[in-house]
GUDRENPA-526688 format. One record per residue: residue in three letters; residue number from 1; x, y, z of N, C-alpha, C in turn. Coordinates in nm, 2 decimals, padded with zeros to 4 digits. Layout:
<recs>
<residuo ALA; num NUM; n_X X; n_Y Y; n_Z Z; ca_X X; ca_Y Y; ca_Z Z; c_X X; c_Y Y; c_Z Z>
...
</recs>
This chain:
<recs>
<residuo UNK; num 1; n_X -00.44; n_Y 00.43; n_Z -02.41; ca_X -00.32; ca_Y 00.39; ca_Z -02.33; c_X -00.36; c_Y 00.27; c_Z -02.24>
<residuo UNK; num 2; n_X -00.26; n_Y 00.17; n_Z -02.22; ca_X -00.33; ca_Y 00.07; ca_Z -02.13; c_X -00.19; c_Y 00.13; c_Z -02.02>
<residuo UNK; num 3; n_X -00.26; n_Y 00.07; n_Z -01.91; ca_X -00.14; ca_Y 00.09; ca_Z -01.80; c_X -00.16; c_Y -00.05; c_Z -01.71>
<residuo UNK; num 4; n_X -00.05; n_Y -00.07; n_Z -01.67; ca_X 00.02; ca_Y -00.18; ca_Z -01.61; c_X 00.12; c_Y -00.14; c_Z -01.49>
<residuo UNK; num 5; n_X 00.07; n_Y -00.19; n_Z -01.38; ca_X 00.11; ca_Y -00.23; ca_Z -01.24; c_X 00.27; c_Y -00.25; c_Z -01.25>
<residuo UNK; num 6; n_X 00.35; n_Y -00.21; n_Z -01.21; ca_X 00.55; ca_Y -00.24; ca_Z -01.21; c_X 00.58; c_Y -00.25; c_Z -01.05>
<residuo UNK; num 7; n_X 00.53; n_Y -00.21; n_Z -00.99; ca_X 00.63; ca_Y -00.17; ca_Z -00.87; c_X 00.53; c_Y -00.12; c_Z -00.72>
<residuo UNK; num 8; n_X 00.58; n_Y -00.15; n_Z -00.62; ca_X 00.53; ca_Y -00.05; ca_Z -00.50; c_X 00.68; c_Y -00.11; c_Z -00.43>
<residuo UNK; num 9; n_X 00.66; n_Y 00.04; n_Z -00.38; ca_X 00.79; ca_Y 00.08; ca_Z -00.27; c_X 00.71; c_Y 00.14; c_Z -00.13>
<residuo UNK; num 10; n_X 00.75; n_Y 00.10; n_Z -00.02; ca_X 00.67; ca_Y 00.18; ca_Z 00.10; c_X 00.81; c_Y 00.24; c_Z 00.15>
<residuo UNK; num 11; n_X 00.83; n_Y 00.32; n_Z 00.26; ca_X 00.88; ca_Y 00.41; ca_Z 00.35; c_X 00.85; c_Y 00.42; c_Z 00.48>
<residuo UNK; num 12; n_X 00.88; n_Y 00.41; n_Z 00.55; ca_X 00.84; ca_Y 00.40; ca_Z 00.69; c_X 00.90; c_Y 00.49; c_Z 00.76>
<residuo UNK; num 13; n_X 00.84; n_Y 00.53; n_Z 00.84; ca_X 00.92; ca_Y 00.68; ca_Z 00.88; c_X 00.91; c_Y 00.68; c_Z 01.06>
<residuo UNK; num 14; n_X 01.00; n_Y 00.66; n_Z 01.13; ca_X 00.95; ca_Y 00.66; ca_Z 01.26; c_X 01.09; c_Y 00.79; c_Z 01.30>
<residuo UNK; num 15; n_X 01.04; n_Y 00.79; n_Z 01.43; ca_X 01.12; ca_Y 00.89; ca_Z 01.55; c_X 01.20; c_Y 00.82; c_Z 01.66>
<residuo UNK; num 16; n_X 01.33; n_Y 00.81; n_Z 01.72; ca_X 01.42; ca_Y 00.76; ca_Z 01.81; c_X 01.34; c_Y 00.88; c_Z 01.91>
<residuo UNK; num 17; n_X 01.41; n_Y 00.73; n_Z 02.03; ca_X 01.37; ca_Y 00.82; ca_Z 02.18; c_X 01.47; c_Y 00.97; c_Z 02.18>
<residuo UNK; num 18; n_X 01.53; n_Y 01.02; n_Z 02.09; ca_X 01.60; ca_Y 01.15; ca_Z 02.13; c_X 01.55; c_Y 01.22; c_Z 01.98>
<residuo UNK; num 19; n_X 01.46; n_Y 01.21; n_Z 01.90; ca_X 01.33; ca_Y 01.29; ca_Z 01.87; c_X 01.43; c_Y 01.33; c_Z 01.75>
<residuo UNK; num 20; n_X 01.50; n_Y 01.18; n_Z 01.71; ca_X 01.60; ca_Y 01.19; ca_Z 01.52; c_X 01.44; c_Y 01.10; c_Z 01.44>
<residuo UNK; num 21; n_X 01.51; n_Y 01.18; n_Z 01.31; ca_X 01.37; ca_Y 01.10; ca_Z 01.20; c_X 01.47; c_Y 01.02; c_Z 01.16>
<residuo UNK; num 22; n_X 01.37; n_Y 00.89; n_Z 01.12; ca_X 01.44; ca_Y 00.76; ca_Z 01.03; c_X 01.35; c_Y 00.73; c_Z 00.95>
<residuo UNK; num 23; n_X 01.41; n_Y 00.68; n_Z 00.84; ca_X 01.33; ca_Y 00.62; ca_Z 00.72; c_X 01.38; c_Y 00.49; c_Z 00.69>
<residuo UNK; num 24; n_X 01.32; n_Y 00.43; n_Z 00.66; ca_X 01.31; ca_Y 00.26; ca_Z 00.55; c_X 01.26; c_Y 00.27; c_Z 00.48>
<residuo UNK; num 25; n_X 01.34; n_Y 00.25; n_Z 00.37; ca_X 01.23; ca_Y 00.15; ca_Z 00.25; c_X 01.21; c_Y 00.03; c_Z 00.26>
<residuo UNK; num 26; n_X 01.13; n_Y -00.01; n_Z 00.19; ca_X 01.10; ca_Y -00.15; ca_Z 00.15; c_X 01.04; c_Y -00.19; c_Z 00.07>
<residuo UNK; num 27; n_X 01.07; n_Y -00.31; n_Z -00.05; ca_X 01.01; ca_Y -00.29; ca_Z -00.20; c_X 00.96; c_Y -00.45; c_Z -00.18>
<residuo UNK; num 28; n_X 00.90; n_Y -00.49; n_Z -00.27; ca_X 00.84; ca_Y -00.64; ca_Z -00.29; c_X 00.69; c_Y -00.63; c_Z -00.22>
<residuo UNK; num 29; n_X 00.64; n_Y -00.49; n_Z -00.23; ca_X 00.50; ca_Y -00.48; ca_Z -00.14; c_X 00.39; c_Y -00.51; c_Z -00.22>
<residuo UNK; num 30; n_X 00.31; n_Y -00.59; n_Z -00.24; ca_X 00.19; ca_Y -00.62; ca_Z -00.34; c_X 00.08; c_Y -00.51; c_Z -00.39>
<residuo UNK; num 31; n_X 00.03; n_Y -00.54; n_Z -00.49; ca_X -00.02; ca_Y -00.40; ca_Z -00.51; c_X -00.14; c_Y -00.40; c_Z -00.47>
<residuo UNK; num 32; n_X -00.24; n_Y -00.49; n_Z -00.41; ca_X -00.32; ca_Y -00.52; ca_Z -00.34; c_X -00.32; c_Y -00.49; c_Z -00.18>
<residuo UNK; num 33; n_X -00.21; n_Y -00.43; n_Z -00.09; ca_X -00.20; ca_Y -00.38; ca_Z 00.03; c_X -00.33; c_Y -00.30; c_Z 00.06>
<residuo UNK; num 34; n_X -00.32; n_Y -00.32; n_Z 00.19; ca_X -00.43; ca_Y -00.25; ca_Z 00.27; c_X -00.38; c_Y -00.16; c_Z 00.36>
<residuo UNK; num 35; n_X -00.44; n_Y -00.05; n_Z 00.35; ca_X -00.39; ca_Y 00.07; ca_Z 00.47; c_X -00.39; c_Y -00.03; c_Z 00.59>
<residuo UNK; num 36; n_X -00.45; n_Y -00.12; n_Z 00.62; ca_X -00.47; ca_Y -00.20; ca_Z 00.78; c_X -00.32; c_Y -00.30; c_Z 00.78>
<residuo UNK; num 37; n_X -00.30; n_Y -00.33; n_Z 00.64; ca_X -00.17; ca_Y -00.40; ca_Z 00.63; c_X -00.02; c_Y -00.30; c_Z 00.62>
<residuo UNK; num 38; n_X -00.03; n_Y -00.20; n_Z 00.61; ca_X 00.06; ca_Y -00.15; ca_Z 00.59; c_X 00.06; c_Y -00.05; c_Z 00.71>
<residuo UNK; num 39; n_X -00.01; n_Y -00.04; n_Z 00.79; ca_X -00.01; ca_Y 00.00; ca_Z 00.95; c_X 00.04; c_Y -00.08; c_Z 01.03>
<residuo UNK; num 40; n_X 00.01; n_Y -00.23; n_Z 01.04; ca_X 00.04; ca_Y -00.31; ca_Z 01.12; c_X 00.19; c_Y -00.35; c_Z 01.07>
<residuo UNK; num 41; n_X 00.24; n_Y -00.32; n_Z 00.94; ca_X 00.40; ca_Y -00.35; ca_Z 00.85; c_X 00.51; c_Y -00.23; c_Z 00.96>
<residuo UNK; num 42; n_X 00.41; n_Y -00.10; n_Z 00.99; ca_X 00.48; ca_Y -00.04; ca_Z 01.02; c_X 00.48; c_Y -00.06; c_Z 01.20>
<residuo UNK; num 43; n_X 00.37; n_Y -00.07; n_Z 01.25; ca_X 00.38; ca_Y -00.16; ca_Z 01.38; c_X 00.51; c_Y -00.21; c_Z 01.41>
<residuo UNK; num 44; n_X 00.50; n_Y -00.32; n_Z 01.31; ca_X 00.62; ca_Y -00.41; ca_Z 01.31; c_X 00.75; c_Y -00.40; c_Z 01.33>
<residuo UNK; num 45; n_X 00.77; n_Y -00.23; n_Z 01.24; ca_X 00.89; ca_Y -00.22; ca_Z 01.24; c_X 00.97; c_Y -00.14; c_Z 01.37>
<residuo UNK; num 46; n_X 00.80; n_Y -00.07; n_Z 01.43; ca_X 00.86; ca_Y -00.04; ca_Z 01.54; c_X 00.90; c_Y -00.14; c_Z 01.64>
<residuo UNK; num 47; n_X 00.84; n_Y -00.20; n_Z 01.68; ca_X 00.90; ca_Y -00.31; ca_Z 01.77; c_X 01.02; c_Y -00.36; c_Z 01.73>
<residuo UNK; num 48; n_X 01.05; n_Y -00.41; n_Z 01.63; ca_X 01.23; ca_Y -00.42; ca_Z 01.56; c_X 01.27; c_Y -00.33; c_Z 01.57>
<residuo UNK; num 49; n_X 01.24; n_Y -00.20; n_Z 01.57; ca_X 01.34; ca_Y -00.08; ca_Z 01.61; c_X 01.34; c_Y -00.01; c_Z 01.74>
<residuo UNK; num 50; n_X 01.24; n_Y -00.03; n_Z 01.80; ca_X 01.25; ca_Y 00.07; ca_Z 01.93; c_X 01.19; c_Y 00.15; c_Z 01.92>
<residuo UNK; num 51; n_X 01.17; n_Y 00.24; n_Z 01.79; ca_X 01.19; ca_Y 00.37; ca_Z 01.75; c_X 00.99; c_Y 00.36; c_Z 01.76>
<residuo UNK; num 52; n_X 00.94; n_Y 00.51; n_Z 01.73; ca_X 00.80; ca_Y 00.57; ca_Z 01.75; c_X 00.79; c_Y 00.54; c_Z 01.57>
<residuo UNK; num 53; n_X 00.67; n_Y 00.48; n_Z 01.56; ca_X 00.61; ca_Y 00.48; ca_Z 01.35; c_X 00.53; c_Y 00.58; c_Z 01.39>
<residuo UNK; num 54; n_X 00.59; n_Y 00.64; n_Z 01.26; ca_X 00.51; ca_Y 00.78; ca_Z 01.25; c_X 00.47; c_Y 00.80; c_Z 01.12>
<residuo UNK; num 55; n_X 00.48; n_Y 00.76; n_Z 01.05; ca_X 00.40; ca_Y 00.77; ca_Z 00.93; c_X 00.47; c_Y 00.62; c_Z 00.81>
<residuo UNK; num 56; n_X 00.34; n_Y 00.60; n_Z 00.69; ca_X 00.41; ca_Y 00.50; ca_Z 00.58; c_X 00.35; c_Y 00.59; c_Z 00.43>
<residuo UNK; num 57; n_X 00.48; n_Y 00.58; n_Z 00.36; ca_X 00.44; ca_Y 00.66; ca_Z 00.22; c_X 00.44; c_Y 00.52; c_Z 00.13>
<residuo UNK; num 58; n_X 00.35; n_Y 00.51; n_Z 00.04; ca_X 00.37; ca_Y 00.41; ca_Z -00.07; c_X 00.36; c_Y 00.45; c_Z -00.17>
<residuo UNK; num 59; n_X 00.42; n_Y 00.46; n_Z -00.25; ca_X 00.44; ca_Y 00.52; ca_Z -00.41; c_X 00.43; c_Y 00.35; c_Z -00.49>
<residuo UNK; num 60; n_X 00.34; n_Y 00.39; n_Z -00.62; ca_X 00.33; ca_Y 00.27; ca_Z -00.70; c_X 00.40; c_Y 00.32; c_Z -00.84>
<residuo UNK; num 61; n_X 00.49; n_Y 00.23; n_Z -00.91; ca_X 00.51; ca_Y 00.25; ca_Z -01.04; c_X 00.44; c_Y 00.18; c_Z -01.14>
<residuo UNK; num 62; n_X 00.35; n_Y 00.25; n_Z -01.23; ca_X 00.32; ca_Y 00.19; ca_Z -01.31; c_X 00.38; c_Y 00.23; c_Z -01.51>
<residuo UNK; num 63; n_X 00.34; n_Y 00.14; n_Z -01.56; ca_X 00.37; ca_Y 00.17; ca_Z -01.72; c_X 00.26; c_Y 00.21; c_Z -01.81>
<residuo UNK; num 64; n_X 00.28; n_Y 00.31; n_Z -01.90; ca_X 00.17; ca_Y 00.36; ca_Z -01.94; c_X 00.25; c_Y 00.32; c_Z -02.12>
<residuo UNK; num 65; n_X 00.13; n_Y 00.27; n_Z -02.20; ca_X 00.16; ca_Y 00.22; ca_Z -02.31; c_X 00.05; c_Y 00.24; c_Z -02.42>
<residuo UNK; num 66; n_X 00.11; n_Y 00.31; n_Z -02.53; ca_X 00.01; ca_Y 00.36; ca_Z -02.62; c_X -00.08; c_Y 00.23; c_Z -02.68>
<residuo UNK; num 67; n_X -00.20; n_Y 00.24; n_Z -02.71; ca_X -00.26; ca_Y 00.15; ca_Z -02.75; c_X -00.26; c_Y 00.13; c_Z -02.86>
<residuo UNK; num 68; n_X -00.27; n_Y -00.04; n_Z -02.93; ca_X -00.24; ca_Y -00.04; ca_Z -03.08; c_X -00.37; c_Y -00.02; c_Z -03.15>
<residuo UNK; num 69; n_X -00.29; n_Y 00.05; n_Z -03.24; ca_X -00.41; ca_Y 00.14; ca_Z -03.40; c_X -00.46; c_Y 00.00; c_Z -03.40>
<residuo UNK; num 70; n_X -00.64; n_Y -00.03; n_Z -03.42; ca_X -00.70; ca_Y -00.15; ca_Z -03.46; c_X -00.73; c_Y -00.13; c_Z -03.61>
</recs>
């Protein structure tokens, strides 16, 4: 099987000052990210939101492809 890289999606999950959960996605994330990049992405988003980052989920899609008979 060879597999091949498709996709990353992150989620960002913070808390409003009256203690509601929120989520974002966000897609176009390289598949090369760094936990230090993707802490500081979610930094980010607190400050654009107000809201407390409280956690980032990244799920990767990749393709899995049978390998050809040689």
């Amino acid at each position: 099987m060879t597999k091949t890289w498709l996709k990353a999606t992150l989620t960002v999950q913070t808390t409003t000052e009256l203690d509601e959960q929120r989520k974002q996605t966000f897609t176009g994330i390289a598949q090369d990210a760094t936990d230090e990049q993707l802490a500081a992405f979610g930094k980010i988003v607190e400050v654009l939101t107000g809201d407390q980052f409280m956690a980032a989920n990244l799920v990767n899609a990749y393709r899995y492809d049978p390998q050809p008979v040689a």
